[in-house]
C-alpha positions, 0 to 999 in steps of 0.5 A, a space after each residue: 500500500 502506498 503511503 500518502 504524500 505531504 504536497 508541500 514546496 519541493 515535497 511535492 514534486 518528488 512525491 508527484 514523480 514517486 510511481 516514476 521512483 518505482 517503475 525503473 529497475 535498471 540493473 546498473 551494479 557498480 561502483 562509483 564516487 562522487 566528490 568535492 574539492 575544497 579548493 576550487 569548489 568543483 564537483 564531480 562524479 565517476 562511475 565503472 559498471 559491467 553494464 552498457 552506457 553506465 554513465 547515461 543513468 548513473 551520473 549527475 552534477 550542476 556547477 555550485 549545487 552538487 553531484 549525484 551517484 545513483 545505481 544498484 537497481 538504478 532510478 535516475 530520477 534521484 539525479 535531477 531530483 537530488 539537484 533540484 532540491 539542493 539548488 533549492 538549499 537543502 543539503 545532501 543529507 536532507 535531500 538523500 533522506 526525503 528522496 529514500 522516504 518517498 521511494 518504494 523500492 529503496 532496499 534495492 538502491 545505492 545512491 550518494 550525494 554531495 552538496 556544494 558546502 562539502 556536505 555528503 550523505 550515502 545510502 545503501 539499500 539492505 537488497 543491494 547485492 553483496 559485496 556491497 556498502 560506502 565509505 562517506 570521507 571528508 568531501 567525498 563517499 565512494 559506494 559500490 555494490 555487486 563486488 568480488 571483494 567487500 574491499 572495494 570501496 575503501 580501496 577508493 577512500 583510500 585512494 581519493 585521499 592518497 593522490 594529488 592533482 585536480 579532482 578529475 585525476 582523484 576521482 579516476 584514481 579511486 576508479 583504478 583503485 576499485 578495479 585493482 581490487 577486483 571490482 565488479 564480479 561480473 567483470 567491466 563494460 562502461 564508464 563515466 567521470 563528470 566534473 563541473 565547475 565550483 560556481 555556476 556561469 549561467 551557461 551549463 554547458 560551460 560549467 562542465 569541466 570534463 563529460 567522458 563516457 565510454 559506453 562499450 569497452 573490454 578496458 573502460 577505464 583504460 580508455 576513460 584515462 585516455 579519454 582524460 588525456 585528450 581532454 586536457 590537450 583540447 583544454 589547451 586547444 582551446 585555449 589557444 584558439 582564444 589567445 589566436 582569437 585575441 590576436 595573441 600569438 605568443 600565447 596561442 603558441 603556448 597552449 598549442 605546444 601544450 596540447 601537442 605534447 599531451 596527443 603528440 600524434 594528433 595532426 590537428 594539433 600539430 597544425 595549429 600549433 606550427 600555425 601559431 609559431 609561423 604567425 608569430 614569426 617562428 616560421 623556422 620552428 612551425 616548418 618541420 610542423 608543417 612537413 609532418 602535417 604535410 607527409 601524413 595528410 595531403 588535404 591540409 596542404 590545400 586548407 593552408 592557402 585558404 588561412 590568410 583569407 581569414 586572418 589565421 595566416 599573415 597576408 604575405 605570398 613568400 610566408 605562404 610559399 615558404 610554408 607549402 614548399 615543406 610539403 614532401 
């Protein structure tokens, strides 16, 4: 029988959406973590599953509210629910509590919250599948359930706390640090990290500082690391298409450098940079750029004549002519 629902402010509208609560039992056993980081205010949620697209169902966070890890037998909706009811001020504890009260089917899920103050709260249902449970730590809880080892989480806490860096890098370790001790019993599938930014521009798609999924994997987190890596080199690409925008070149450059470094095989990197050194009067430097760009790729030779006409190249033939005549 169900109980009977308070329709007062937010109540109501997790209460309006409790037949929504019980109608979903996806099986979407795995662990996960979600975490804050002090310093910069950002946060964020990563997550590994032997099950396809885990992050599609299982990950949530908006910039300066919060961040939510919703699996077992998973009902999303406790993701923009948990949102919208820290957005509105209460805290993760006060809206994990309220969302577990109104759903049914509670003894099956396994959800953590985190808060924008730091505040954390964690659930693990008494029907989760064994090996399961959490470990709730200073800015963060790392959950799991469906394990080879009631080790899993701890080994997580243990690395989020151990490891340096930015909170994407943490957050990838506890996810390396579960499966070395033999994460899921069914083996591995999928996998997903989200980290947004501290405060909130007004432009979400802005706020995301990193959105990485590997939906089908024999390897998800050895791709998800990759896909980390590239990530961070077209930050810098990024960043340098704005110096260039700006009319910066010294400092498009940089970043350019910088991206190529991280992919030193992506030819696009490649490109831009030694465009960036050949506009800033590094020419020398951008030709043996341009040749390897040239050797692999013939259709870039046919865009560079195209880059003064815009402004992406100087307006100056023998520049022009010195550069293609690096083509092989």
């Amino acid at each position: 029988m169900r109980r009977p629902c308070l329709a007062v402010g937010l109540l109501a509208f997790f209460c309006a959406t409790e037949a929504a609560l019980a109608a979903d039992l996806r099986p979407a056993h795995t662990y996960s973590i979600v975490a804050r980081d002090p310093a910069t205010g950002q946060l964020g949620v990563a997550v590994q599953s032997h099950w396809f697209s885990v992050g599609s169902a299982v990950v949530w966070a908006e910039a300066g509210v919060g961040a939510v890890a919703t699996q077992s037998f998973t009902e999303p909706s406790y993701g923009p629910l948990g949102l919208a009811l820290m957005r509105a001020g209460r805290s993760a504890q006060q809206t994990l509590t309220g969302l577990v009260a109104a759903d049914p089917d509670s003894a099956v899920r396994q959800v953590a919250m985190i808060d924008s103050r730091g505040g954390v709260a964690a659930h693990t249902g008494k029907r989760c599948i064994p090996e399961a449970g959490q470990h709730v730590g200073e800015n963060y809880s790392a959950q799991a359930n469906l394990m080879l080892r009631a080790t899993v989480w701890d080994a997580m806490a243990g690395a989020f706390e151990s490891t340096s860096g930015d909170l994407a890098e943490r957050l990838m370790a506890a996810l390396e640090a579960a499966q070395r001790e033999g994460g899921d019993i069914r083996g591995r599938q999928s996998a997903a990290l989200l980290v947004v930014s501290g405060t909130p521009s007004g432009k979400p798609w802005a706020d995301r500082v990193f959105e990485l999924r590997v939906e089908d994997s024999p390897e998800p987190l050895v791709e998800l690391r990759r896909l980390l890596g590239v990530a961070r080199a077209y930050q810098h690409m990024n960043a340098g298409d704005d110096a260039a925008t700006a009319g910066d070149m010294e400092r498009a450059s940089r970043e350019y450098g910088a991206a190529e470094a991280l992919v030193p095989d992506n030819l696009e990197m490649v490109y831009w940079h030694a465009v960036a050194l050949a506009s800033s009067g590094g020419v020398d430097e951008a030709l043996p750029l341009f040749k390897k760009v040239f050797a692999a790729d013939g259709n870039w030779l046919i865009l560079t004549p195209r880059l003064p006409k815009v402004g992406l190249l100087p307006d100056d033939p023998a520049l022009l002519q010195k550069i293609l005549a690096a083509a092989p």
